[in-house]
Backbone as JSON, one array per atom type, in Angstrom:
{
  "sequence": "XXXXXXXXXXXXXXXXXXXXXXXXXXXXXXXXXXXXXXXXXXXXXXXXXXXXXXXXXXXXXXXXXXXXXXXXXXXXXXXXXXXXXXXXXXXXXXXXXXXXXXXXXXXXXXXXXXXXXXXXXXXXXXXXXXXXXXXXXXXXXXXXXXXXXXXXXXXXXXXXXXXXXXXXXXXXXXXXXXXXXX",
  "N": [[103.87, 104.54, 119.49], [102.11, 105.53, 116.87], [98.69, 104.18, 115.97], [97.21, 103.1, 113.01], [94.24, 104.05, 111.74], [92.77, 103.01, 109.13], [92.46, 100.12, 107.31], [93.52, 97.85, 104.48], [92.81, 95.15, 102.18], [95.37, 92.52, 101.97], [96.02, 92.06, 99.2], [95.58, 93.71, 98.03], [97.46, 95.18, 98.79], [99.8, 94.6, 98.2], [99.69, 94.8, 95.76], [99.77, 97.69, 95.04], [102.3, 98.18, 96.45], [104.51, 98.67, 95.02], [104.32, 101.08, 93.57], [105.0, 104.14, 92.06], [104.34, 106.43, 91.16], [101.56, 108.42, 90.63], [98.56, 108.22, 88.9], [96.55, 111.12, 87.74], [93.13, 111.6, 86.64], [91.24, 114.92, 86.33], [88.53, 116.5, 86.28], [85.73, 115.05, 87.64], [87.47, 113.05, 89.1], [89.12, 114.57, 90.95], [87.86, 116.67, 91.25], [83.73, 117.03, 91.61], [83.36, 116.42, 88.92], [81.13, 118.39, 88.09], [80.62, 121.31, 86.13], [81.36, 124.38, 86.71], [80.14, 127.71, 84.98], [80.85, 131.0, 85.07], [79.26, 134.12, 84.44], [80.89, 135.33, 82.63], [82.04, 133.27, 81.68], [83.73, 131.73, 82.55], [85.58, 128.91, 84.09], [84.52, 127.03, 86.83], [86.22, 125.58, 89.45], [85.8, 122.77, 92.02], [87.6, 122.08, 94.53], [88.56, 119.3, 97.16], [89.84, 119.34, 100.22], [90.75, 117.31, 101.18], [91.57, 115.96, 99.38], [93.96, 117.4, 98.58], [95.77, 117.43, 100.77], [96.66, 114.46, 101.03], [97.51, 113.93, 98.48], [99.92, 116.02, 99.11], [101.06, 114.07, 101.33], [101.48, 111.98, 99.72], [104.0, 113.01, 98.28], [105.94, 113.58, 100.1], [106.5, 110.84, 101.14], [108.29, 109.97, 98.87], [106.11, 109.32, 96.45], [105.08, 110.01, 92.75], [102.8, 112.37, 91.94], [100.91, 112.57, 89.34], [99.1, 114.6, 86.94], [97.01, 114.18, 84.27], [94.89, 115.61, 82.25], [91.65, 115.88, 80.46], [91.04, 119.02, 80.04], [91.77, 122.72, 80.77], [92.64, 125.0, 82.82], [92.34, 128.19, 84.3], [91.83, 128.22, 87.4], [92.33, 125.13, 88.03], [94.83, 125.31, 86.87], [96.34, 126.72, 88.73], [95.52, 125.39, 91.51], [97.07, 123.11, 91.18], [99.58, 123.9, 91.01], [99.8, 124.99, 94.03], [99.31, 122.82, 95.17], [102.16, 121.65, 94.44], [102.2, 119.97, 92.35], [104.15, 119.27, 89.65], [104.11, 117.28, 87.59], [102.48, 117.43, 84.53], [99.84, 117.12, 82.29], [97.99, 119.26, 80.43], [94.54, 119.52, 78.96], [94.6, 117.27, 77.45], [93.35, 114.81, 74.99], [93.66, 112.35, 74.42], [95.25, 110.76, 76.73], [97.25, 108.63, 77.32], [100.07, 108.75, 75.79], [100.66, 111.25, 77.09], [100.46, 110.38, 79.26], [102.73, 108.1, 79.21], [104.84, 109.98, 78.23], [105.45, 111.35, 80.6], [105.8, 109.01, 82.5], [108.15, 108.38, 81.13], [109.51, 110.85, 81.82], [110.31, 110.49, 84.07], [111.84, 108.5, 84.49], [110.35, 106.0, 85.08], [107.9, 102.87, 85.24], [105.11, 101.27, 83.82], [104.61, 99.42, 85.68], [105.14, 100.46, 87.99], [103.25, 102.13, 88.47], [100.18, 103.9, 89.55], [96.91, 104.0, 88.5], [93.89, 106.74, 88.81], [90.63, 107.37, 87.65], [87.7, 108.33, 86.17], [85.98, 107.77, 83.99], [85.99, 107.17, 80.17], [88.0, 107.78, 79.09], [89.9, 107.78, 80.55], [90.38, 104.85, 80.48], [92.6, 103.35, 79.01], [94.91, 104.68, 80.69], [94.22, 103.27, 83.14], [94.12, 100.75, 82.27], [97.03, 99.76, 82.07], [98.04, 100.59, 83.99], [99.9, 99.44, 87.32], [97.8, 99.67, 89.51], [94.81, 99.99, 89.21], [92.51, 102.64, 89.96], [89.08, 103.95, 90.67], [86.56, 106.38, 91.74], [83.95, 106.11, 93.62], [81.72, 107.06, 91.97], [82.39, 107.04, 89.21], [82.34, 106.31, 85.38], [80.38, 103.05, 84.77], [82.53, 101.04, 83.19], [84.65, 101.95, 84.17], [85.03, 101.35, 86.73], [84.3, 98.22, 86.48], [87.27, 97.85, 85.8], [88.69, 98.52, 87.75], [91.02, 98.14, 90.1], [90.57, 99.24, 92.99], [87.88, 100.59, 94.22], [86.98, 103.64, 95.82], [85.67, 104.07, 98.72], [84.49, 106.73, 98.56], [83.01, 109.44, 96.99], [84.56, 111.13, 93.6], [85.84, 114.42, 94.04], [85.47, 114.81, 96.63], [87.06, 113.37, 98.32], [87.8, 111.44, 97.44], [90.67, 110.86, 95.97], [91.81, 111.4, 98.48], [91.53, 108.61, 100.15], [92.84, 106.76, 97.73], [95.38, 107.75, 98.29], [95.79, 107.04, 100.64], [95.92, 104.42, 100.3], [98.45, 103.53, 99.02], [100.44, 104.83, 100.48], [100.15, 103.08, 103.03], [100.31, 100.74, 101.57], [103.33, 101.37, 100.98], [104.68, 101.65, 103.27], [104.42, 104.25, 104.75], [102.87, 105.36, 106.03], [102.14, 105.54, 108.68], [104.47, 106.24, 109.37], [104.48, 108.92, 108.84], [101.68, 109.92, 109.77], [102.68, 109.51, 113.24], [103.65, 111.56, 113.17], [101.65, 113.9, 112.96], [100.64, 113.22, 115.64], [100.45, 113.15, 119.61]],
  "CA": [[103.71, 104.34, 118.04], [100.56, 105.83, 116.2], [97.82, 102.96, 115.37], [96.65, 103.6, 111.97], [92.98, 102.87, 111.8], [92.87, 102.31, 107.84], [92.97, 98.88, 106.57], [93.08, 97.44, 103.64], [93.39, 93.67, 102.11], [96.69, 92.23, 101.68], [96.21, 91.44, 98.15], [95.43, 95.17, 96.86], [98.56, 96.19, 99.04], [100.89, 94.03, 97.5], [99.7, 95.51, 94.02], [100.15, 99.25, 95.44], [103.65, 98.25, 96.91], [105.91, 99.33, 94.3], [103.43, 102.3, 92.85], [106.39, 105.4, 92.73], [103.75, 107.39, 90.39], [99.9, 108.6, 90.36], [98.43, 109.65, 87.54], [94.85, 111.1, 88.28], [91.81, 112.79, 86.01], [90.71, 116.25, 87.28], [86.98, 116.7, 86.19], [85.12, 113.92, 88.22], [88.16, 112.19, 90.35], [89.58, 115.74, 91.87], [86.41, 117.56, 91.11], [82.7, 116.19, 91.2], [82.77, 116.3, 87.45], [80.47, 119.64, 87.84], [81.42, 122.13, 85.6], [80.44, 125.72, 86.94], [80.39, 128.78, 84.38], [80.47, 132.3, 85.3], [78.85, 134.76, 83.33], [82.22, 135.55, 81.81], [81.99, 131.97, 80.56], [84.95, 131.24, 83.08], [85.18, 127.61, 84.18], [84.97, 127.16, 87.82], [85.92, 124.13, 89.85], [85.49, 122.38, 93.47], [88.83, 120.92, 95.32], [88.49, 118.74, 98.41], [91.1, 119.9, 101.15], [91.62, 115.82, 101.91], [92.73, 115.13, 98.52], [95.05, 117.89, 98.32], [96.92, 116.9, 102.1], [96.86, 113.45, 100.66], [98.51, 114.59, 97.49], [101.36, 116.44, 99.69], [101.74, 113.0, 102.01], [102.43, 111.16, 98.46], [105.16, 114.02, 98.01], [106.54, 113.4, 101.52], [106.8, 109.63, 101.0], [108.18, 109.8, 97.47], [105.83, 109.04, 95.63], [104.81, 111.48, 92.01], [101.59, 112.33, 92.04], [100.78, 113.51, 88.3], [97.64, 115.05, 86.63], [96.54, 114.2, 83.11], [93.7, 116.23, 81.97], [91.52, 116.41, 79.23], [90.68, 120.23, 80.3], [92.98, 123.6, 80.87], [91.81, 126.11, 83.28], [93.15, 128.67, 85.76], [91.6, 127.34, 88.67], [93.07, 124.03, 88.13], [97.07, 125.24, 87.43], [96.89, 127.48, 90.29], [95.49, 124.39, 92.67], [98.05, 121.77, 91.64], [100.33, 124.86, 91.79], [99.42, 125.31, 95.39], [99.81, 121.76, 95.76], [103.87, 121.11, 94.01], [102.5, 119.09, 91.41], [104.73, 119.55, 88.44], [104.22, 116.48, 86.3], [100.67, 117.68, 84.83], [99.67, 117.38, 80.89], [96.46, 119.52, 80.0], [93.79, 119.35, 77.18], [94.73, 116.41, 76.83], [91.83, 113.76, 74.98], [94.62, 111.12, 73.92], [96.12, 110.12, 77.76], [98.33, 107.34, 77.32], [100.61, 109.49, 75.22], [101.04, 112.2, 78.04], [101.34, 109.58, 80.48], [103.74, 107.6, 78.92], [106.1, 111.0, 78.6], [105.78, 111.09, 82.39], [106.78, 107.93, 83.05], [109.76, 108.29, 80.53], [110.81, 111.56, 82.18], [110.4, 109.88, 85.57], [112.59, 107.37, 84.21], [109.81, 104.77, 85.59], [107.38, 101.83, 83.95], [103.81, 101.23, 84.05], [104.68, 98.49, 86.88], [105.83, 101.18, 88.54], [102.39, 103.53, 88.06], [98.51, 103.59, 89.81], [96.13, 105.43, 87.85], [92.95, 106.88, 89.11], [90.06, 107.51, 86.45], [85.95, 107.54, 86.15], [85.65, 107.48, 82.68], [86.54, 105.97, 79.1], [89.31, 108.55, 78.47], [90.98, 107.27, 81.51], [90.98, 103.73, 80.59], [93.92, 103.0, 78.54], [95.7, 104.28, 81.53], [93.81, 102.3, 84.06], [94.6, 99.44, 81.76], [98.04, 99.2, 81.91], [98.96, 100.5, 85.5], [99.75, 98.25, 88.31], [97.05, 99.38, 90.27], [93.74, 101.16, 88.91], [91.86, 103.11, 91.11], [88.03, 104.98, 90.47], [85.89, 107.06, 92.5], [82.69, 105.87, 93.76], [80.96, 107.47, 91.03], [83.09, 106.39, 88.09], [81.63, 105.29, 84.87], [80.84, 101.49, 84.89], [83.7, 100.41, 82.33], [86.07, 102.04, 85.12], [84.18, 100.53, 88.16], [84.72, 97.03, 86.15], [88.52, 97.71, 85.48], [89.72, 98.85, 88.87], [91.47, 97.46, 91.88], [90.31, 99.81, 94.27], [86.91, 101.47, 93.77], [87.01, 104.25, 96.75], [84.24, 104.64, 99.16], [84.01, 108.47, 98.25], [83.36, 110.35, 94.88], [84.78, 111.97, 93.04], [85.72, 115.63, 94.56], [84.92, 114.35, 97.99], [87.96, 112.8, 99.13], [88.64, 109.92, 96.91], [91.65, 110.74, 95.78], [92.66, 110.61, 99.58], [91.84, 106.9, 99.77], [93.76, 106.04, 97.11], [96.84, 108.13, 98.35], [95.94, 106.46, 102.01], [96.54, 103.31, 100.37], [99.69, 104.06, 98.52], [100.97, 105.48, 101.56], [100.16, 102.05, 103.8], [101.28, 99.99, 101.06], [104.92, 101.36, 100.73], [105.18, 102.07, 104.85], [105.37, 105.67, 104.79], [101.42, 105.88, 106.68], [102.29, 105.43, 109.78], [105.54, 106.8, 110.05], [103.86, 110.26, 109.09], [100.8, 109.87, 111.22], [103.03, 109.82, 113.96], [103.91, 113.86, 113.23], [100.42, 114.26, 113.7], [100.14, 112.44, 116.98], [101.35, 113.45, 120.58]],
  "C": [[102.25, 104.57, 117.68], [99.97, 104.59, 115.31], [96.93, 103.48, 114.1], [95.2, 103.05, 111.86], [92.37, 102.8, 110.55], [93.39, 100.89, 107.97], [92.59, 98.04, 105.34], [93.47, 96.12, 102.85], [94.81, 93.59, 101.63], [96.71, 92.12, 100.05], [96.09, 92.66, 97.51], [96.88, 95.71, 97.53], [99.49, 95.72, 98.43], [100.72, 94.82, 95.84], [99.91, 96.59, 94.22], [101.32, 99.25, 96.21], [104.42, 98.84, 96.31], [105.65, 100.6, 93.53], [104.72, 103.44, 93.17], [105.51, 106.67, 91.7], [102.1, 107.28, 90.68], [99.47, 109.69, 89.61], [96.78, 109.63, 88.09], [94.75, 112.11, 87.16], [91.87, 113.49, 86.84], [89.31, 115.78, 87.35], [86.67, 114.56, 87.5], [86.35, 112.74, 89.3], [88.69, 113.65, 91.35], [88.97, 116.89, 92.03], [85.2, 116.19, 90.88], [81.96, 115.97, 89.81], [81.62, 117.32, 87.31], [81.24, 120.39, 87.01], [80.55, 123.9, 85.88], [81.22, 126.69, 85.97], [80.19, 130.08, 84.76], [79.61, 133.17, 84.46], [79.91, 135.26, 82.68], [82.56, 134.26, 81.22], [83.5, 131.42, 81.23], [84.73, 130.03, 83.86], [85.62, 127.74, 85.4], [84.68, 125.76, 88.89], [86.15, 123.66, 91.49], [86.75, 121.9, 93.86], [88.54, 120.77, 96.11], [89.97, 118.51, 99.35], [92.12, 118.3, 101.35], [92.3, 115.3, 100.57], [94.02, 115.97, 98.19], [96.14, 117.78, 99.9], [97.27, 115.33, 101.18], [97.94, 113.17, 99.8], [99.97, 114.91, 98.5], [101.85, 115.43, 100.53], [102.17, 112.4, 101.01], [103.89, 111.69, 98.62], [106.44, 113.3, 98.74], [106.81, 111.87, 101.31], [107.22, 109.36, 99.62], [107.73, 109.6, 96.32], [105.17, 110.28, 94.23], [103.06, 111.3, 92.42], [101.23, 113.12, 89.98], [99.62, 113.52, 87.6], [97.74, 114.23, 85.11], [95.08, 114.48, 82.86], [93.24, 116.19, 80.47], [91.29, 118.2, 78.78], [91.72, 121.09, 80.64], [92.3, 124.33, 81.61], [92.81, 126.49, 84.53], [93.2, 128.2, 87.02], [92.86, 126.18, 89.28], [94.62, 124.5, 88.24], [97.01, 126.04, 88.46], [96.24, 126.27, 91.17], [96.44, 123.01, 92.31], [99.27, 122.87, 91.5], [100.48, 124.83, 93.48], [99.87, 123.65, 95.74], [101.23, 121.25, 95.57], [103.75, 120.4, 93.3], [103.02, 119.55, 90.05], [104.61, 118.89, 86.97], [102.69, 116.64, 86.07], [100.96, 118.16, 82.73], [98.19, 117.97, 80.64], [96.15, 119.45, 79.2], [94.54, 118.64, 76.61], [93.82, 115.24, 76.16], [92.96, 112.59, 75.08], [95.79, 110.77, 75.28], [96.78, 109.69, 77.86], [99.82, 107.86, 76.56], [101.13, 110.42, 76.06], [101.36, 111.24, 79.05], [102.57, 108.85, 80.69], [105.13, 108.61, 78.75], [106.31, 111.2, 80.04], [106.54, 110.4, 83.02], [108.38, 107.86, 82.57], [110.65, 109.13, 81.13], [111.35, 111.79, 83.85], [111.4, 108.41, 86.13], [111.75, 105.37, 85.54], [108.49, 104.09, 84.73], [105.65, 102.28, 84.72], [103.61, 100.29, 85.35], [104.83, 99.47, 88.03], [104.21, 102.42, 89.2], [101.02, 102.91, 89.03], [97.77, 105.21, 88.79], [94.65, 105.59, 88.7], [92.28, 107.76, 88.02], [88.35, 107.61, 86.82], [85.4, 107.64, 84.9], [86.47, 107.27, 81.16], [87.71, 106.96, 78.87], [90.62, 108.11, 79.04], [91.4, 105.4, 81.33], [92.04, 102.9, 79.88], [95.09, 103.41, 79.57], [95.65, 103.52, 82.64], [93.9, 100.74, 83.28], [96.13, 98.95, 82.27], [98.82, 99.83, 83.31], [99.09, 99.21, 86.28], [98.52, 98.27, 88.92], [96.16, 100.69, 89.72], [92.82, 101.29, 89.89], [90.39, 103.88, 90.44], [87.66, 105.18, 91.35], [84.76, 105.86, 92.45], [81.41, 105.77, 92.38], [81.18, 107.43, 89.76], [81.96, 105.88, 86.75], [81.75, 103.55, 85.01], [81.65, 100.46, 84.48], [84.81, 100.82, 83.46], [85.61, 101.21, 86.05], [84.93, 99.29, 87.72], [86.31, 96.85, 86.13], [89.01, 97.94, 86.58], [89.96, 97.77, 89.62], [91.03, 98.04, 92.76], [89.05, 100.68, 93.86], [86.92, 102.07, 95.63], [85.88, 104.51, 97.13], [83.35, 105.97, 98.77], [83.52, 108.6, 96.65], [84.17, 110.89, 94.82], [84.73, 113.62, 93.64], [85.42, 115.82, 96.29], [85.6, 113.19, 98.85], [88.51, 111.39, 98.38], [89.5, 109.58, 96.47], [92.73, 110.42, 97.45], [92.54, 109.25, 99.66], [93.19, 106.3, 98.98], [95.42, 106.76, 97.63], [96.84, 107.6, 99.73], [96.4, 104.77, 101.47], [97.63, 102.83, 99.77], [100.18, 103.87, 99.87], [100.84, 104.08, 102.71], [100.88, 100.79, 103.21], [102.93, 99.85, 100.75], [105.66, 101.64, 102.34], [105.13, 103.02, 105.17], [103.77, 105.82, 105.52], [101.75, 106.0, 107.58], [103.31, 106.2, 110.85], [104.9, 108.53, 110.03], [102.75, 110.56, 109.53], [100.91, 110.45, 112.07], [103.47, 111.28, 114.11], [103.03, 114.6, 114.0], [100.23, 114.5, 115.12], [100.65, 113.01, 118.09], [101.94, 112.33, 120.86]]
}
């Protein structure tokens, strides 16, 4: 049996037990909130390899994984393309509104939801999930509102965290580990 060497307190796993959705920001939780321009004025952005495996172990253990953006860009739908995420609202400013169609056509609640966020756009959905999550680098109104502030930043793996602790809290870490493992 593969020994998982994540751990995290009993009291944040019990709140990430019943999570069957994740809604995450792009800019600054799945990017470092850089925004690079080309000289064609084309918007070009960073993904970190560990949050997109992370992402596909959610998958693999049922859980959604879904975007809400305030931004639209090629980059981005071709990398949650690449990754199978389907439930994804762009240019969006007004969140809670796109998220809440998610949940409705996921036929699941906000009890049901973790959000991950690092700034004020994100906090009406980090309000009302079960379990709010920010980056490292988060503004300080998210920092204050979360359950789980992730060792990493933003663009630099911190969306794995939070899908490592998903993934420990509902059982499904360990058992897919073991794939890994000899």
């Amino acid at each position: 049996m593969a020994h998982a060497a994540l751990q995290f307190p009993p009291d944040l796993l019990l709140k990430a037990q019943n999570v069957r959705v994740l809604f995450l920001d792009v800019d600054g939780v799945l990017t470092d909130g850089g925004l690079l321009f080309s000289e064609q004025g084309e918007t070009l952005k960073r993904f970190n390899t560990l949050d997109g495996h992370g992402i596909k172990l959610l998958q693999k253990a049922g859980i959604t994984p879904a975007v809400v953006t305030g931004r639209d860009s090629a980059p981005l739908r071709l990398r949650l393309q690449q990754l199978g995420v389907t439930h994804v609202r762009y240019g969006t400013e007004d969140k809670l509104p796109a998220a809440q169609a998610i949940l409705d056509a996921l036929g699941l609640d906000w009890h049901q939801a973790a959000a991950m966020g690092d700034d004020w756009p994100d906090l009406p959905m980090l309000s009302r999930s079960a379990l709010a999550c920010a980056p490292a680098n988060a503004h300080a109104e998210c920092l204050a509102l979360a359950d789980f502030v992730t060792p990493l930043a933003g663009g630099h793996g911190a969306v794995r965290a939070v899908c490592d602790l998903l993934l420990t809290a509902t059982g499904a870490y360990r058992r897919l580990l073991e794939a890994y493992l000899p």
